[in-house]
N, C-alpha and C positions, 0 to 999 in steps of 0.2 A: 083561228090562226093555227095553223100546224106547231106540234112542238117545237122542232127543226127551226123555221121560221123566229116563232116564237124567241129563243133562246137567244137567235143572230142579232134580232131587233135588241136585248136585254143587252148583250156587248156591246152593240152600238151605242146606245144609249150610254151606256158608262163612258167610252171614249169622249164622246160629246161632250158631258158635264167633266169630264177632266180637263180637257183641253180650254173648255168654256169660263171653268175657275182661275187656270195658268192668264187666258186674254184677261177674266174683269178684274182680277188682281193686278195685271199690270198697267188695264188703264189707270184703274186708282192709284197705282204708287207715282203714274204719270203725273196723276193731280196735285198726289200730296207735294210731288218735289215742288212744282210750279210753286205752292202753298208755303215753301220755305221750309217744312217739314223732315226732308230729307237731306241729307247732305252729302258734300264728295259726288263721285259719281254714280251715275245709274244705266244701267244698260238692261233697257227691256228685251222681252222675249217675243212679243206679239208678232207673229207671222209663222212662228216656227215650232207652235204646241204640239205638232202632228210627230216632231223628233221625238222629245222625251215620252210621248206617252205612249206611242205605238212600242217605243222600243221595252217602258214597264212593262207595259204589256206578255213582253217575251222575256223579261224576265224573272230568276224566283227571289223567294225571301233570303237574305244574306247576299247576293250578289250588290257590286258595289257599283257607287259612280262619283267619278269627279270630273272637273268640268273646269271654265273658266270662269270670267267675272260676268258672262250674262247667267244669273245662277237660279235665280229665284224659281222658274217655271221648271227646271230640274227638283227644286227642295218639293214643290208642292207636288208635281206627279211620284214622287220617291212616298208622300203620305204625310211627309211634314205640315204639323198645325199651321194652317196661315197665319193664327194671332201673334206665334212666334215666330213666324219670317218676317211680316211687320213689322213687329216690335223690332226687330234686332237692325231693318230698316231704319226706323225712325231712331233708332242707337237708346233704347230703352233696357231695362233694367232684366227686362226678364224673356228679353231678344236669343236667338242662340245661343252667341259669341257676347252674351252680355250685354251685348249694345256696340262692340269695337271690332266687329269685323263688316260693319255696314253691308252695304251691299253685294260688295264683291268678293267678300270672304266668310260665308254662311258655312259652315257644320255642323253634323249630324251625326257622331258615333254610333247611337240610337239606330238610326233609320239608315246606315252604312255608308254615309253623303260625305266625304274627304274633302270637298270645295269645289267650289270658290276660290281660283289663284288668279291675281291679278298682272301675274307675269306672264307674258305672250307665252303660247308654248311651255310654260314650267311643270305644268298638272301633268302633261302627258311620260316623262320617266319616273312619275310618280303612283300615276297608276299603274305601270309597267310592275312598280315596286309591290302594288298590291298585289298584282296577276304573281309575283314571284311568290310572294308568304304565303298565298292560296296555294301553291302546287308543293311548296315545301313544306306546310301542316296537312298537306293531303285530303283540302276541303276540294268541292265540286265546285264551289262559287267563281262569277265569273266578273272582270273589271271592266267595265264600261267606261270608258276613256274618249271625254267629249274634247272638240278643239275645232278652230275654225281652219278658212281656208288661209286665212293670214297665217296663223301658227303651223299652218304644214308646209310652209319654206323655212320651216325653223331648222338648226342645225341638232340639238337635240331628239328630236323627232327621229329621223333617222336613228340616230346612235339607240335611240328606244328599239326600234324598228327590230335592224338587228338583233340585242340581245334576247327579245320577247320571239323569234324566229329561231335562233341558236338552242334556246331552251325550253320551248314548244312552249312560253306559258298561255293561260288563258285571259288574252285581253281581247276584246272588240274595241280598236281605235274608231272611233266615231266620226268627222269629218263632215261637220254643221256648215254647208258651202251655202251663203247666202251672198253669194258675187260679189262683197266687196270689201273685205276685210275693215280693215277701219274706214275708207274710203278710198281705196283703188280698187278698180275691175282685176279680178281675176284674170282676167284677158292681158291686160298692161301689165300684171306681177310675177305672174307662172306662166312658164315653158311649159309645163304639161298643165291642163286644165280637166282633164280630167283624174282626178285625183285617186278613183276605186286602185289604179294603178302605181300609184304611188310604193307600194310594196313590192314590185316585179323582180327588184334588184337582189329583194329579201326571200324570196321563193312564198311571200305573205299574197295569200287569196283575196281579191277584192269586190265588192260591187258596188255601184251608181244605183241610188235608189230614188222614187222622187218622193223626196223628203216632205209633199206638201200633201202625200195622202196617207193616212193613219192605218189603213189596211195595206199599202208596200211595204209600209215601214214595217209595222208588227211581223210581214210571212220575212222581212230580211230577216229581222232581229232573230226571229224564230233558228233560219237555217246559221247563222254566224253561233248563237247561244251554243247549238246542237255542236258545230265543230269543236269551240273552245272545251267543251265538256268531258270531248269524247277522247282530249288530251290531245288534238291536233295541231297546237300552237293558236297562233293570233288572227285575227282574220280584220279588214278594212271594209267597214260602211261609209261610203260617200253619201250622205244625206242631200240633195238640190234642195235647199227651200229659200228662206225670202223673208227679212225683216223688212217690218212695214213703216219702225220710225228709224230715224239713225243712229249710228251707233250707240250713241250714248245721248243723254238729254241734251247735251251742251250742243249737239253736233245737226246744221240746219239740213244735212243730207244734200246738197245744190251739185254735187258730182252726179245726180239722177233726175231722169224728169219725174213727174206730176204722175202724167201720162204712165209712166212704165209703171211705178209704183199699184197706180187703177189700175191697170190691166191684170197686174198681179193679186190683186183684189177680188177681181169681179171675175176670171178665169179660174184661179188654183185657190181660192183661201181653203185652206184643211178643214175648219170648224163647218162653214156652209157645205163643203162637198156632204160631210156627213148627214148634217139637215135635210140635204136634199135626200138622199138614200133612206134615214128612218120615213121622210113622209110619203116616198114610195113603197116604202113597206106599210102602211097604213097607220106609222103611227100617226097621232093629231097633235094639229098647233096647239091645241090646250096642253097635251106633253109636255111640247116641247118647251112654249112658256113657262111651264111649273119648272121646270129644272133650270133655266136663267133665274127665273124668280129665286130657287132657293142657293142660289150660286151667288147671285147681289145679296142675298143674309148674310151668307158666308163672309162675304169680304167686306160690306161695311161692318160687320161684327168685328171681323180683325182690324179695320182703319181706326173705327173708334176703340176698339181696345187699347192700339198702340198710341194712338193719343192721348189716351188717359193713365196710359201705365206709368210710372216714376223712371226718372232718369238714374244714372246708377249713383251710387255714391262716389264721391273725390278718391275714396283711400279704392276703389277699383283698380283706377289706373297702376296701378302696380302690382295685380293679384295675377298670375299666369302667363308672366310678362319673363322671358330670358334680359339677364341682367350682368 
C-alpha cells in the first residue's frame, strides 16, 4: 500500500474507533439507566459522534469546548477517561464532578471541557467568555461552542453573537441541528431553518456542513479553526446530523416515525460510512473487528468500574458547594 494511502487508512481508522467508543459507551449508559444505575437525566449522543470528533480533529491541544447537557461523547472525543465519565454518571466517588454533576454537568479543567449546562442556551455566552480571556491573555486557543437547533432561538445567543463579532474573538459557535429540538421540527419552530445564517445580521461567516460525515466535518472545522486564529472574529458551523434515540431516556420520540429514524440509519449513519471507506481501502474485517473488540474492553471496563467504585461520602454534599 502506498505511503499516502497507507497514512489516510491510519486517520481513518482512528476516527472510526473514536466515534465507535462515543456509540458503545452510550449504548451502555442506555443499559445501565434502564438498570436503575443512573439517575435524573440522560441524554445520549448516538447518531451524532461524526460532530465532536471530526471537529477534535481540527482542533489543537488547549483549545476548549463546552456544550450542553448531551455531553458525554464530547468528554470522550476531548480524551476524557471513560471510567471517569462513568463514574461521575453513575454519581460515584471518583466521577469528575465527584459524583454531582451526573450527566449533564461533566467537567474537565484538565482536558479544557467547561460543560455540561443544563440550561437551554446558557453554555453559549459562556463560551463567548472563554473566546474573550483567550484574546485578552493573547493565547491562539480557540472556543468551540456546541448548542442545539432549540437553543439557537434563544435570546442570549444573539446578544453572544454580537459581542464575540464587535470584538473579533475566537469562538466557533457549533450548531448540532438534529431537527428537532426537544421534540418539535425545526420546520414548526424556526423562520429560518437554515441556521449557518443565523449570523448575517452579525457580519459572522457561516457554513451548513453535513454533520453525519466525519471528513465534512474535520475540512469545516479545519477552515472555521484557520479563521478564528488568524484573529478574524467568530465563525458558525451548522452541523445536519441526527440522534437516533430521543431526547433524553424518558422521551418515547412518537413526534417521528420508525421509518425516518431507519432510513437515517441505513443511508447517513457516520460510523458505517467510515467502515465502508476503510474496507474499500483494503483494510479487513479482521481490522475492523479488533478495534470494536477493544472498544467493548474499554467500556465494560468503565461500566464495571463505575459500578464497583464507592459512592461519595454524606459530608461531600457540602465540599464545593456556594453557600
Amino acid at each position: 500500500m502506498p505511503e499516502a494511502a497507507k497514512s489516510n487508512s491510519e486517520s481513518l481508522k482512528k476516527l472510526y474507533h473514536d466515534m465507535l467508543l462515543i456509540r458503545r459507551f452510550e449504548e451502555r449508559a442506555g443499559q445501565l439507566y434502564g438498570m436503575g444505575l443512573i439517575g435524573g437525566f440522560c441524554h445520549l449522543y448516538i447518531g451524532q459522534e461524526a460532530v465532536v470528533v471530526g471537529l477534535m480533529g481540527a482542533a489543537k491541544q488547549g483549545d476548549q469546548q463546552i456544550t450542553a447537557y448531551r455531553d458525554h461523547g464530547h468528554m470522550l472525543a476531548q480524551g476524557v477517561d471513560p471510567k471517569a465519565v462513568m463514574a461521575e454518571l453513575t454519581g460515584r466517588s471518583t466521577g469528575l464532578s465527584r459524583g454531582k454533576g451526573g450527566s449533564m454537568h461533566m467537567f474537565s479543567s484538565e482536558k479544557k471541557f467547561y460543560g455540561g449546562h443544563g440550561i437551554v442556551g446558557a453554555q453559549v455566552p459562556i463560551g463567548t467568555g472563554l473566546a474573550f480571556a483567550n484574546q485578552y491573555r493573547g493565547s491562539k486557543a480557540v472556543s468551540l461552542t456546541y448548542f442545539g437547533d432549540g437553543a439557537a432561538n434563544q435570546g442570549q445567543v444573539y446578544e453572544s453573537f454580537n459581542m464575540a463579532e464587535l470584538w473579533k474573538l475566537p469562538v466557533i459557535y457549533v450548531i448540532e441541528n438534529n431537527r428537532y429540538a426537544m421534540g418539535t421540527s425545526v420546520t414548526r419552530s424556526s423562520a429560518q431553518t437554515d441556521f449557518s445564517k443565523r449570523g448575517i445580521s452579525f457580519n459572522i461567516p457561516g457554513t451548513q456542513v453535513d454533520g453525519m460525515d466525519v471528513r465534512a466535518v474535520k475540512a469545516a472545522g479545519d477552515e472555521a479553526v484557520a479563521w478564528c486564529r488568524a484573529g478574524k472574529g467568530p465563525y458558525i458551523l451548522e452541523m445536519q446530523t441526527y440522534r437516533y434515540r430521543g431526547h433524553s431516556m424518558s422521551d418515547p420520540a412518537k413526534y417521528r416515525t420508525r421509518e425516518e429514524v431507519e432510513k437515517v440509519r441505513h443511508d447517513q449513519d457516520p460510523i458505517e460510512q467510515v467502515r465502508n471507506r476503510l474496507l474499500a481501502a483494503k483494510v479487513s474485517e479482521q481490522d475492523l473487528k479488533a478495534i470494536d473488540a477493544g472498544v467493548r474492553e474499554i467500556v465494560n471496563a468503565a461500566a464495571d468500574f463505575a459500578q464497583h467504585d464507592p459512592e461519595p461520602e454524606a459530608s461531600e454534599l457540602w465540599t464545593d458547594i456556594y453557600r
